[in-house]
Backbone as XML, in Angstrom:
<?xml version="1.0"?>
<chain id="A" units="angstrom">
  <residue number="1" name="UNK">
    <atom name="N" x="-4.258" y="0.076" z="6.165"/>
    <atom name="CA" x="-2.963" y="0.758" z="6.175"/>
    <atom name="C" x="-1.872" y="-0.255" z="5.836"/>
  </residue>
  <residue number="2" name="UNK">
    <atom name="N" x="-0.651" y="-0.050" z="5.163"/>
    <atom name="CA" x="-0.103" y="-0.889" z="4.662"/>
    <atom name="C" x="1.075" y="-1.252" z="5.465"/>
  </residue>
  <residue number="3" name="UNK">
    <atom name="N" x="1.509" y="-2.077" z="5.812"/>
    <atom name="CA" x="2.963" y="-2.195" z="7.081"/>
    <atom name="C" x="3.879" y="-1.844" z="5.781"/>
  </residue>
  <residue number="4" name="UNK">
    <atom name="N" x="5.294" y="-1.968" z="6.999"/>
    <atom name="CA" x="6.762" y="-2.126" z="6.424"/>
    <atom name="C" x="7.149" y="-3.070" z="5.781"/>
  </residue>
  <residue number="5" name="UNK">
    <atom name="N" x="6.625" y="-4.508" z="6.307"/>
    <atom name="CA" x="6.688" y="-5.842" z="5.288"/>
    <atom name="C" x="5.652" y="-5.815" z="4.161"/>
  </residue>
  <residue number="6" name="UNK">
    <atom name="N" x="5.054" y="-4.851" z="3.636"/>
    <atom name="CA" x="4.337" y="-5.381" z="2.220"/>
    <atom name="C" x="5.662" y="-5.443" z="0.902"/>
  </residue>
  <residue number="7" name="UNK">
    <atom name="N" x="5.478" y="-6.309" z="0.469"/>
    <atom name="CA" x="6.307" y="-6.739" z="-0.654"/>
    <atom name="C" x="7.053" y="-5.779" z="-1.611"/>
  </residue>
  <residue number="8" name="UNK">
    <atom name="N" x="5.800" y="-4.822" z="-1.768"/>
    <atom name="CA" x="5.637" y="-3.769" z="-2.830"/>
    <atom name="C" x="6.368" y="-2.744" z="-2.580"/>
  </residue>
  <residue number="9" name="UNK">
    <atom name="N" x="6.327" y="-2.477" z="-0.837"/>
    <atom name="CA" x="6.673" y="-1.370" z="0.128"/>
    <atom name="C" x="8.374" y="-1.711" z="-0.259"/>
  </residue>
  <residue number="10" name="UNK">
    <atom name="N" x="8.821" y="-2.722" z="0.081"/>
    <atom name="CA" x="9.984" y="-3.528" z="0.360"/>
    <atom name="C" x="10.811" y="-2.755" z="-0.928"/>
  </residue>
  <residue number="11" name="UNK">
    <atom name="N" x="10.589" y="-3.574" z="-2.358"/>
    <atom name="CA" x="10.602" y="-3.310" z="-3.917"/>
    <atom name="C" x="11.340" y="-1.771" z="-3.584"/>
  </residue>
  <residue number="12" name="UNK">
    <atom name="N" x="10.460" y="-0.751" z="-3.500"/>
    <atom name="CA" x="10.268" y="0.399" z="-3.670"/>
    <atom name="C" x="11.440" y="0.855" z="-2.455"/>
  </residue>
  <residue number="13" name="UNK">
    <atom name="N" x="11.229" y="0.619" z="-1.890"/>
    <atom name="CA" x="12.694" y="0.831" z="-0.642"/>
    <atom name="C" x="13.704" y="0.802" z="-1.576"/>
  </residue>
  <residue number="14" name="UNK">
    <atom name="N" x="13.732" y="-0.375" z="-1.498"/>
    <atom name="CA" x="15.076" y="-0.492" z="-2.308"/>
    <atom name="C" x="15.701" y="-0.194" z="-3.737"/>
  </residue>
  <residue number="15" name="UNK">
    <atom name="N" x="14.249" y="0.118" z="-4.623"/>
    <atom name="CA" x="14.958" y="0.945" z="-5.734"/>
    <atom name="C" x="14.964" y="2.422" z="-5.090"/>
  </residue>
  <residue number="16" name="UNK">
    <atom name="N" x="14.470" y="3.060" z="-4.399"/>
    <atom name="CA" x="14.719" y="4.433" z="-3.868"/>
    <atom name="C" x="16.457" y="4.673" z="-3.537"/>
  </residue>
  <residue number="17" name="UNK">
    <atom name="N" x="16.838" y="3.303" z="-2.768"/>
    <atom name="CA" x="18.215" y="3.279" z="-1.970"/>
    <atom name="C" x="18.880" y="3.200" z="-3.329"/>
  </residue>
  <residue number="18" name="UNK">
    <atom name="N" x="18.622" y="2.361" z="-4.470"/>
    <atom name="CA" x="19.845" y="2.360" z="-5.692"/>
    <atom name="C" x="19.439" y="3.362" z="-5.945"/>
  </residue>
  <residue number="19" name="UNK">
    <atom name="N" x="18.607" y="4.294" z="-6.192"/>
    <atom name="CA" x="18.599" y="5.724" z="-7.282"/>
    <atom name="C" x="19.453" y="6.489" z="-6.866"/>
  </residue>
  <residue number="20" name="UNK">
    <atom name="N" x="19.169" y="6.887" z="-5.005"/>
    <atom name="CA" x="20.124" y="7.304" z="-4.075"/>
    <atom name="C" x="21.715" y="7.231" z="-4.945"/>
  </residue>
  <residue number="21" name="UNK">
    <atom name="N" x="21.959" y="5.688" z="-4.218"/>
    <atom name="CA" x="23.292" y="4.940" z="-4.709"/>
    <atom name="C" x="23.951" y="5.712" z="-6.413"/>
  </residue>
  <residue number="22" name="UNK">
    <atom name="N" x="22.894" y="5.627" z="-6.840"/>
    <atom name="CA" x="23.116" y="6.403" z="-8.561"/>
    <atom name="C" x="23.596" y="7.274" z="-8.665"/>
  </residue>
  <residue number="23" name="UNK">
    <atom name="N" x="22.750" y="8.438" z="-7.473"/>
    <atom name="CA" x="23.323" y="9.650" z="-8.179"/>
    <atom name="C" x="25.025" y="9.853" z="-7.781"/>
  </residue>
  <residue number="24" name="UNK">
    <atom name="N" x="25.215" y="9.288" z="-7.078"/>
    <atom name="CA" x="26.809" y="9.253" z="-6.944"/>
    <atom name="C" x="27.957" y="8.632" z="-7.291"/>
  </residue>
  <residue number="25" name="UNK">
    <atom name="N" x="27.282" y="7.199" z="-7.539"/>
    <atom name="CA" x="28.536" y="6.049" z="-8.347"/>
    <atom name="C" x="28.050" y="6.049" z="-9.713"/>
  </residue>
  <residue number="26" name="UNK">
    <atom name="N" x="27.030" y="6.403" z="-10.303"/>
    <atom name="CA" x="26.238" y="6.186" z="-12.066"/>
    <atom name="C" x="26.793" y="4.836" z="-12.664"/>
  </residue>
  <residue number="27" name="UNK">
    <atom name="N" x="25.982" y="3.928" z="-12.124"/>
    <atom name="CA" x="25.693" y="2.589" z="-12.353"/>
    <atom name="C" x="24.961" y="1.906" z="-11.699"/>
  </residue>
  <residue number="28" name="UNK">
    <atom name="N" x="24.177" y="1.369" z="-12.685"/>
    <atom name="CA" x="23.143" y="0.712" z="-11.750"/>
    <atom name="C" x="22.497" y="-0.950" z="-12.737"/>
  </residue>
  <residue number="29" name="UNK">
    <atom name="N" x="22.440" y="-1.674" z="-11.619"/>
    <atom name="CA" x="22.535" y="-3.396" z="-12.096"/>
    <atom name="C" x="20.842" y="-3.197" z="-12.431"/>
  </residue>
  <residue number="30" name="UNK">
    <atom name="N" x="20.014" y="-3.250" z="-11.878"/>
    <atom name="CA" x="18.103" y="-2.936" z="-11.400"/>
    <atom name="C" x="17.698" y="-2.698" z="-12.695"/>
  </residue>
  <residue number="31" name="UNK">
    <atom name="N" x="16.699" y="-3.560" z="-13.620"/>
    <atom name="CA" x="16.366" y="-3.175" z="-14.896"/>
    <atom name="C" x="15.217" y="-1.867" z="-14.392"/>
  </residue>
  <residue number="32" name="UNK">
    <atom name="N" x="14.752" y="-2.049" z="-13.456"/>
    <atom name="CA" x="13.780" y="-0.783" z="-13.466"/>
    <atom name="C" x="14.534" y="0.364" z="-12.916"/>
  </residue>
  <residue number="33" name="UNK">
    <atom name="N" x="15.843" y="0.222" z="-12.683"/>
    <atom name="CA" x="16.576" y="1.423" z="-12.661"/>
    <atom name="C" x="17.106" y="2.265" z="-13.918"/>
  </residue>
  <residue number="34" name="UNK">
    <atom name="N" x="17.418" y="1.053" z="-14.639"/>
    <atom name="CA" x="17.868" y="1.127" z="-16.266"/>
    <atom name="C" x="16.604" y="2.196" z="-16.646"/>
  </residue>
  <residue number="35" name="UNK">
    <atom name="N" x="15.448" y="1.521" z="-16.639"/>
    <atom name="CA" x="13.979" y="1.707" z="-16.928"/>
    <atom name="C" x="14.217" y="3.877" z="-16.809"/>
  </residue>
  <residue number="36" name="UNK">
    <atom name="N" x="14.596" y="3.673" z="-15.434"/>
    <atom name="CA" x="14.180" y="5.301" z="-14.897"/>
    <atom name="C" x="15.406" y="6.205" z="-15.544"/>
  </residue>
  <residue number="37" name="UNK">
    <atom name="N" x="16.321" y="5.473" z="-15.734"/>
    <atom name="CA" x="17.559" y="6.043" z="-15.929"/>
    <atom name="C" x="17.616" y="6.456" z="-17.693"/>
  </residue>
  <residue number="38" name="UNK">
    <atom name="N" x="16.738" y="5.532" z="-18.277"/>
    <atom name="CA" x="16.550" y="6.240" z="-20.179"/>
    <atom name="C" x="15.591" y="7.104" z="-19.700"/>
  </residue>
  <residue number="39" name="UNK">
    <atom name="N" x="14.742" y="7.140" z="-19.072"/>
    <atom name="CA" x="13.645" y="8.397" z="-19.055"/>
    <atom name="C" x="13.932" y="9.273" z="-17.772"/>
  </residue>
  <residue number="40" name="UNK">
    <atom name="N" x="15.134" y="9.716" z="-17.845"/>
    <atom name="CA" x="15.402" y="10.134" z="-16.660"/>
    <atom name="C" x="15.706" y="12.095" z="-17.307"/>
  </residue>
  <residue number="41" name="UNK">
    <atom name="N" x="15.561" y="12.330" z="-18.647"/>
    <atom name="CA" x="15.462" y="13.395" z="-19.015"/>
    <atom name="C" x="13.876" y="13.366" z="-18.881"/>
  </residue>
  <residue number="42" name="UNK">
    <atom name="N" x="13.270" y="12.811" z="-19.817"/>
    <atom name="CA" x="11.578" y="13.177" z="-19.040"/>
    <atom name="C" x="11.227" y="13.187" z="-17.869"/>
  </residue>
  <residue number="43" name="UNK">
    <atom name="N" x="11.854" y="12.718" z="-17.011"/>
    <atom name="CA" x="11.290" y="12.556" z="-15.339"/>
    <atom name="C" x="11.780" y="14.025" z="-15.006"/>
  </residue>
  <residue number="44" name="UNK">
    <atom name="N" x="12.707" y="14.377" z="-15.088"/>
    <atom name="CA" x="13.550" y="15.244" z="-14.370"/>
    <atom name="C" x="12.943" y="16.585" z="-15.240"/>
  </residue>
  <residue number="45" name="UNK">
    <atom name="N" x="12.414" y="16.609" z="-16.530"/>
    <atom name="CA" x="11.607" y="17.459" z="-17.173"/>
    <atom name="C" x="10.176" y="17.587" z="-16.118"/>
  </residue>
  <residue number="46" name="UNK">
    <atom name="N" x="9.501" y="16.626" z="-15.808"/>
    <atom name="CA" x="8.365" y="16.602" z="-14.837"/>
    <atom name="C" x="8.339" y="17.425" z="-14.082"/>
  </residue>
  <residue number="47" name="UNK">
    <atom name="N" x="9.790" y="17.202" z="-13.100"/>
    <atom name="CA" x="9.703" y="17.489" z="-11.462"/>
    <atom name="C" x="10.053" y="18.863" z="-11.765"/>
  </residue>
  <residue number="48" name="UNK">
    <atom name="N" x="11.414" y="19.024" z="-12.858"/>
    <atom name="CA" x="11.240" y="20.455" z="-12.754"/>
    <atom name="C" x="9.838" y="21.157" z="-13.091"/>
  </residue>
  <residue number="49" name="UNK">
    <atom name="N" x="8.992" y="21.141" z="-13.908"/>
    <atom name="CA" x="7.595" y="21.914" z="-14.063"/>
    <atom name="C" x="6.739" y="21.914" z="-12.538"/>
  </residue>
  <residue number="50" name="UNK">
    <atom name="N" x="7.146" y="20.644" z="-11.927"/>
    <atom name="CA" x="6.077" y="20.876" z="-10.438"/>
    <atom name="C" x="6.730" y="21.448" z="-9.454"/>
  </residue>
  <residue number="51" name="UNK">
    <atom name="N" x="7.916" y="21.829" z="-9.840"/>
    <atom name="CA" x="8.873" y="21.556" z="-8.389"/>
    <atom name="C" x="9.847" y="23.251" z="-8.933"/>
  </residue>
  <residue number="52" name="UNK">
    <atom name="N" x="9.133" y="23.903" z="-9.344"/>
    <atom name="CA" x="9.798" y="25.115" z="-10.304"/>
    <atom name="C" x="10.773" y="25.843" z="-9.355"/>
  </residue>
  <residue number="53" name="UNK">
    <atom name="N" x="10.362" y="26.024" z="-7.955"/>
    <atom name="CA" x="11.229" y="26.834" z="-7.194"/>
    <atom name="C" x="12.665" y="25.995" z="-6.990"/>
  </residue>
  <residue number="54" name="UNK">
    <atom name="N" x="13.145" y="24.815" z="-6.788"/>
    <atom name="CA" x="13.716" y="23.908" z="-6.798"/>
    <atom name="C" x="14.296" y="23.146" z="-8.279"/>
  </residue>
  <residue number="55" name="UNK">
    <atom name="N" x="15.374" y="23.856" z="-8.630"/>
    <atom name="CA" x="16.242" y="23.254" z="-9.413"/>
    <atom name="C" x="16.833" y="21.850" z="-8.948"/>
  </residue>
  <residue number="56" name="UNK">
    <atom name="N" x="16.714" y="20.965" z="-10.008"/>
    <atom name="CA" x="17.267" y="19.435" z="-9.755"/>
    <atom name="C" x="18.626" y="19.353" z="-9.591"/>
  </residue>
  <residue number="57" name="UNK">
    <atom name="N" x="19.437" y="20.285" z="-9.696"/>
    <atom name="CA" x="20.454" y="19.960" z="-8.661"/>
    <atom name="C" x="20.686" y="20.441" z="-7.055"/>
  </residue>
  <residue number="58" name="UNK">
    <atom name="N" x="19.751" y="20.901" z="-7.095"/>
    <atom name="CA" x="19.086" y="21.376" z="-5.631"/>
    <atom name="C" x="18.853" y="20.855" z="-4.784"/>
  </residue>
  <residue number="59" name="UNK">
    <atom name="N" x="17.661" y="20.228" z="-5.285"/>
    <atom name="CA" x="16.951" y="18.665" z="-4.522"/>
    <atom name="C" x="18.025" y="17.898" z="-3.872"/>
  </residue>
  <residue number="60" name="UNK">
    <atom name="N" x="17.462" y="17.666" z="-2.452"/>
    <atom name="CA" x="18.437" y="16.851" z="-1.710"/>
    <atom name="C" x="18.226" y="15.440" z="-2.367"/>
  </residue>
  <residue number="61" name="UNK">
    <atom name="N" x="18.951" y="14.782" z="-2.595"/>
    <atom name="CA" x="18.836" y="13.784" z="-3.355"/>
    <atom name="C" x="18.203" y="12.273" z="-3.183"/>
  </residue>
  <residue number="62" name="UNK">
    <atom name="N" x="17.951" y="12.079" z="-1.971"/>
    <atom name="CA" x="16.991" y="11.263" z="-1.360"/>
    <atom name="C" x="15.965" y="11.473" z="-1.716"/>
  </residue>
  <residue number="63" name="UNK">
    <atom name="N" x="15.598" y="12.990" z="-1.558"/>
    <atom name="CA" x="14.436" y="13.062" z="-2.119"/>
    <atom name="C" x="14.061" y="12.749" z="-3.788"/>
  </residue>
  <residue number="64" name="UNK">
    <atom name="N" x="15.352" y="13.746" z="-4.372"/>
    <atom name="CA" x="14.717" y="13.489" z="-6.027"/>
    <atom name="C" x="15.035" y="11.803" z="-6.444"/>
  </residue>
  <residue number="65" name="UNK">
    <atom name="N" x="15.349" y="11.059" z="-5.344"/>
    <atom name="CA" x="15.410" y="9.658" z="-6.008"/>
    <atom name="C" x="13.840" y="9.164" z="-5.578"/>
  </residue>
  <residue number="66" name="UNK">
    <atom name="N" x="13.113" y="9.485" z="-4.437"/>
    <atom name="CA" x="11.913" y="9.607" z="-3.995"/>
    <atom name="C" x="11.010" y="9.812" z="-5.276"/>
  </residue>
  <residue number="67" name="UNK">
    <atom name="N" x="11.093" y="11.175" z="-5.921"/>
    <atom name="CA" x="10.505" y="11.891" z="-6.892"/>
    <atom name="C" x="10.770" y="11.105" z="-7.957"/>
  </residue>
  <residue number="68" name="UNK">
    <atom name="N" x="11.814" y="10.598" z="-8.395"/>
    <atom name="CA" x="11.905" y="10.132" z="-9.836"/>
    <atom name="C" x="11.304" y="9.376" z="-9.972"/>
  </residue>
  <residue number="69" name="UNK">
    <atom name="N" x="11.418" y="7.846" z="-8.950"/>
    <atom name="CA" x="10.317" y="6.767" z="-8.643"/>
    <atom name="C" x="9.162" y="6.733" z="-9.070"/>
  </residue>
  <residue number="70" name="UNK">
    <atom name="N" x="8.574" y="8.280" z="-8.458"/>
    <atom name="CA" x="7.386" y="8.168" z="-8.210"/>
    <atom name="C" x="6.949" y="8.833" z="-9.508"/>
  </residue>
  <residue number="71" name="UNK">
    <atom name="N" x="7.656" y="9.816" z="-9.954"/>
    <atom name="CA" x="7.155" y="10.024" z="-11.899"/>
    <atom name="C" x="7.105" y="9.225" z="-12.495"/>
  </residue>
  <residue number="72" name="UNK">
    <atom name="N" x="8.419" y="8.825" z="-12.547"/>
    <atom name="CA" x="8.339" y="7.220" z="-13.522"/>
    <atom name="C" x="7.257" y="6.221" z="-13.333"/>
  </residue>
  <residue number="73" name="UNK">
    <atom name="N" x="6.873" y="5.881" z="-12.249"/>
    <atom name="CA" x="5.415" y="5.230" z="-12.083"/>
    <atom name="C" x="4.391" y="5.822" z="-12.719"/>
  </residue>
  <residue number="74" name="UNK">
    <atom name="N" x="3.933" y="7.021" z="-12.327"/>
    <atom name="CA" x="2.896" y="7.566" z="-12.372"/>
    <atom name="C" x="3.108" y="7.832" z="-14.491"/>
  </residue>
  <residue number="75" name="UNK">
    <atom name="N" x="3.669" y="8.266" z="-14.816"/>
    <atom name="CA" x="4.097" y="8.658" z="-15.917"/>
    <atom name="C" x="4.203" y="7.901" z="-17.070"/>
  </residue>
  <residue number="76" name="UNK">
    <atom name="N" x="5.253" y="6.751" z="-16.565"/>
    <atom name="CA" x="5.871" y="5.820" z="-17.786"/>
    <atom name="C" x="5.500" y="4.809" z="-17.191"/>
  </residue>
  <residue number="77" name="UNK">
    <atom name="N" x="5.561" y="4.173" z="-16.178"/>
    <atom name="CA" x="5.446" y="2.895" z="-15.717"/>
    <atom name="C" x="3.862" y="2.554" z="-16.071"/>
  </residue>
  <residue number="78" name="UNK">
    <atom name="N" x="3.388" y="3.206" z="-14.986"/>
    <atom name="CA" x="1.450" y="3.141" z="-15.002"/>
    <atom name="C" x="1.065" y="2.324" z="-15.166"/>
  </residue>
  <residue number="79" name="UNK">
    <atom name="N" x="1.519" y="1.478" z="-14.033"/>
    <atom name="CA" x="1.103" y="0.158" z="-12.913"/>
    <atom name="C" x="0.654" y="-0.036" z="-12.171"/>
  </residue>
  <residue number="80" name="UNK">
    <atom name="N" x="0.271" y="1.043" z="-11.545"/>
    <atom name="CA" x="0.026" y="1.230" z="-9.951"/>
    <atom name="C" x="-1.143" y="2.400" z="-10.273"/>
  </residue>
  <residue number="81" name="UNK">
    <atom name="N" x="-2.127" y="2.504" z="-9.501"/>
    <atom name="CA" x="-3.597" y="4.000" z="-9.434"/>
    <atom name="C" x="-1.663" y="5.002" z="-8.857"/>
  </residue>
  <residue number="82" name="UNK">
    <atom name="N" x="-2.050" y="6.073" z="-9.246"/>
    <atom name="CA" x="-1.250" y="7.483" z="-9.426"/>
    <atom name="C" x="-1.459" y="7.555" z="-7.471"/>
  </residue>
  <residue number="83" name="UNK">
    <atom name="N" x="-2.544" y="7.496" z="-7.222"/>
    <atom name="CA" x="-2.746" y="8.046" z="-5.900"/>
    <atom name="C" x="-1.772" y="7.024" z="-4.789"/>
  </residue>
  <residue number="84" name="UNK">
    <atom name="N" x="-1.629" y="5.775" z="-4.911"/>
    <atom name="CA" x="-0.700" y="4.402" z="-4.480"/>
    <atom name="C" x="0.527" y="4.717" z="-4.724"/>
  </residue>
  <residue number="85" name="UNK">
    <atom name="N" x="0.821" y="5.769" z="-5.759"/>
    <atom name="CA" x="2.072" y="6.010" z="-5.657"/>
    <atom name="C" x="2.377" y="6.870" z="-5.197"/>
  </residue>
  <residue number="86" name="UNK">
    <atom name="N" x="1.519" y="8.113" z="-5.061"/>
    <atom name="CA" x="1.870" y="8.928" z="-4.217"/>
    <atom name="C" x="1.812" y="9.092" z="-2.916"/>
  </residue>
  <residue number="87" name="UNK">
    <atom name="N" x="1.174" y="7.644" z="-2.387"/>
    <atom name="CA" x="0.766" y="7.534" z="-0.654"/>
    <atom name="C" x="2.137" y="6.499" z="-0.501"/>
  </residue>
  <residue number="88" name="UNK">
    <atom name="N" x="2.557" y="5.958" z="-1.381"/>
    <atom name="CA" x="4.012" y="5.190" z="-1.128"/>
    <atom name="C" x="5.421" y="5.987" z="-1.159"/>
  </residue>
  <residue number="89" name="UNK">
    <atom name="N" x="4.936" y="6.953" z="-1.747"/>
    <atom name="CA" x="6.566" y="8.427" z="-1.890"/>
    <atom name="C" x="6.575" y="9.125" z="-0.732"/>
  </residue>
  <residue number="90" name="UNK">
    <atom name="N" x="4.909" y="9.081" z="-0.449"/>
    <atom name="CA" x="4.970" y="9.780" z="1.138"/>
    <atom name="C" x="5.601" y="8.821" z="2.375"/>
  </residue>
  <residue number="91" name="UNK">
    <atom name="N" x="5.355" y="8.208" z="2.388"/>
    <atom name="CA" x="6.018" y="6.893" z="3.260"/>
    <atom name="C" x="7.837" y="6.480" z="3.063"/>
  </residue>
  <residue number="92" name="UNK">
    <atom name="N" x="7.365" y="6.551" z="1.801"/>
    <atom name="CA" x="9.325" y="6.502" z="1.951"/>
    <atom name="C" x="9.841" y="7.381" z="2.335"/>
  </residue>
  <residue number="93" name="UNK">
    <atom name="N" x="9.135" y="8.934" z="2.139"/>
    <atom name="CA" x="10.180" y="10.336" z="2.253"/>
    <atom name="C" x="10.078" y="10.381" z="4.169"/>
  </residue>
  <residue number="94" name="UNK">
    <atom name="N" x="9.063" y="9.651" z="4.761"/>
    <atom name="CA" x="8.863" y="9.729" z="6.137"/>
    <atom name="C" x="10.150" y="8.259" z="6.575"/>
  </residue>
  <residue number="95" name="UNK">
    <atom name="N" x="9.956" y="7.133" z="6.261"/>
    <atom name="CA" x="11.030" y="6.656" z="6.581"/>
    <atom name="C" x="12.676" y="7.326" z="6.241"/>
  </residue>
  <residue number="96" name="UNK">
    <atom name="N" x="12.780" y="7.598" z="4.730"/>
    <atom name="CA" x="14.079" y="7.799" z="4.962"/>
    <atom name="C" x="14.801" y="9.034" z="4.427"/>
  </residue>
  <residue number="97" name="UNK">
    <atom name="N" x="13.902" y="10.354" z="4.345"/>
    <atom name="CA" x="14.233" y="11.552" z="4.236"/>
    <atom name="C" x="14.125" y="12.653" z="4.909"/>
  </residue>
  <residue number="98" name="UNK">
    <atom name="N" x="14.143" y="13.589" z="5.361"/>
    <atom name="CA" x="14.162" y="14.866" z="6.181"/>
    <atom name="C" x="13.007" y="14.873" z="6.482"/>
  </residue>
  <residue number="99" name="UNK">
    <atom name="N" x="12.851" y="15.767" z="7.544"/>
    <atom name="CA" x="11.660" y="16.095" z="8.078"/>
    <atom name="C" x="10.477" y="17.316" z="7.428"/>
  </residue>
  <residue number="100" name="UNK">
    <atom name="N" x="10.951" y="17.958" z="6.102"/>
    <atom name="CA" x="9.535" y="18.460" z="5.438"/>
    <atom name="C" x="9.931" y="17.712" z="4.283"/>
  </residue>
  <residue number="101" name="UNK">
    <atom name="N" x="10.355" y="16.506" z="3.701"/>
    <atom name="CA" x="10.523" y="15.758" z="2.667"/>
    <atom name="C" x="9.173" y="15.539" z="2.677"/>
  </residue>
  <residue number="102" name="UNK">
    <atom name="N" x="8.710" y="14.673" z="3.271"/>
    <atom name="CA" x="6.673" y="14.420" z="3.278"/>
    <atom name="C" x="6.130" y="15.675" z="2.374"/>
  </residue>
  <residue number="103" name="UNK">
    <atom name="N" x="6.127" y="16.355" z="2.891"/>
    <atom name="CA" x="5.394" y="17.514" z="2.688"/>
    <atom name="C" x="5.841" y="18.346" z="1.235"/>
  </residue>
  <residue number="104" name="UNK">
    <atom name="N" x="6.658" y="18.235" z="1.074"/>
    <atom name="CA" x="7.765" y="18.302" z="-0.415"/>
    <atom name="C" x="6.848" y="17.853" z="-1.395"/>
  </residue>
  <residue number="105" name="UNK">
    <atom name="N" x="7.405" y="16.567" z="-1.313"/>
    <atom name="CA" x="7.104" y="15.412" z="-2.028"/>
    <atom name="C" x="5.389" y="14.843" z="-2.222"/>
  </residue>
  <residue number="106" name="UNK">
    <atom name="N" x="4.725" y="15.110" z="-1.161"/>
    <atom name="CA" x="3.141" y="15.349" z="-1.489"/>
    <atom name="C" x="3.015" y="16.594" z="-2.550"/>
  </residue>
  <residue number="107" name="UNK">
    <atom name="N" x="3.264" y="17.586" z="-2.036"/>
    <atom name="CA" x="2.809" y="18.730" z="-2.803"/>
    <atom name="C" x="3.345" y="19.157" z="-4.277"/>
  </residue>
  <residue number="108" name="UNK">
    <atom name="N" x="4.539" y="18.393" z="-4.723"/>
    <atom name="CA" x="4.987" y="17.844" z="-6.022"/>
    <atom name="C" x="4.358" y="16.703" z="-6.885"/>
  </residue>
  <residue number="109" name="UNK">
    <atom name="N" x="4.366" y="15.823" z="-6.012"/>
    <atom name="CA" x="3.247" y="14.608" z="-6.587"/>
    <atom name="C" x="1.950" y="14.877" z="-6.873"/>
  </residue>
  <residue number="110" name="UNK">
    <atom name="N" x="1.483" y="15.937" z="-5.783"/>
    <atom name="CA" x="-0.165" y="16.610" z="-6.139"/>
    <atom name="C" x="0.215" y="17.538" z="-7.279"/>
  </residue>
  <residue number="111" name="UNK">
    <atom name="N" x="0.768" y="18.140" z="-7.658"/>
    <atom name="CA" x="0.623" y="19.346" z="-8.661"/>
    <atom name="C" x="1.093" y="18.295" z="-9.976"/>
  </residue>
  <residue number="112" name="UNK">
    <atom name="N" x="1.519" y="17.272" z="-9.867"/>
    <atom name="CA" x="1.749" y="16.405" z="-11.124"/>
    <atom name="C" x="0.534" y="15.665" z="-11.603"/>
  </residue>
  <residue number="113" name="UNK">
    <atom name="N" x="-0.751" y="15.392" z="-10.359"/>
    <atom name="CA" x="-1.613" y="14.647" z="-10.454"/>
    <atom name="C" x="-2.763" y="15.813" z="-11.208"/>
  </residue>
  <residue number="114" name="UNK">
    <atom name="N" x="-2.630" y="17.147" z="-10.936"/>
    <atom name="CA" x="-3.549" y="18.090" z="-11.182"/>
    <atom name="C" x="-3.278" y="18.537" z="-12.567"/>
  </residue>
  <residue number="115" name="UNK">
    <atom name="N" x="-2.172" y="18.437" z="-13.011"/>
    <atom name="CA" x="-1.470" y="18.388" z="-14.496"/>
    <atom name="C" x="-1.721" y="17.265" z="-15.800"/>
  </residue>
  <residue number="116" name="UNK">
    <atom name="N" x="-1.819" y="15.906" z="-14.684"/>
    <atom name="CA" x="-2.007" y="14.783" z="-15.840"/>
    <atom name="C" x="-3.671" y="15.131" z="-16.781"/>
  </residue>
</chain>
């Protein structure tokens, strides 16, 4: 099981907190924010197909910074096994999003994994 201090865990915190930060000031220093932010019409093309009941301006936004992360990995990045990223979106949405964010955000990430 992976703690709170893994490196990777850490990384991922904190681009979650700038995406956050994004959607409200739109600027961002983080080349892998840059990264999410040119493919941020394909990402946001993604989530809407998995996430159909839920329009992206809908999404509480913790979460779709959760979600974008975790497309962009799984998607464009594809660095990480798909499943590592989706056991790390679950973990962030439990540290720092609502209480059915987990459950959201699994069942979006699974219907993206059943799609690839």
């Amino acid at each position: 099981m992976k703690t709170s201090l893994d490196p990777r865990h850490k990384k991922r915190q904190k681009i979650v907190k700038l995406l956050f930060a994004e959607s409200f000031l739109k600027q961002s220093k983080s080349s892998k924010i840059g990264e999410i932010l040119k493919n941020l019409t394909k990402i946001d093309k993604a989530i809407s197909k998995i996430a159909p009941s839920f329009p992206i301006e809908k999404i509480n936004k913790i979460d779709l910074a959760i979600l974008r992360l975790a497309v962009f990995e799984i998607l464009i990045e594809k660095k990480q096994p798909p499943k590592v990223v989706v056991d790390e979106a679950i973990e962030l949405a439990k540290e720092l999003a609502g209480e059915k964010s987990p459950a959201f955000i699994n069942g979006a990430l699974g219907k993206l994994l059943d799609k690839k």
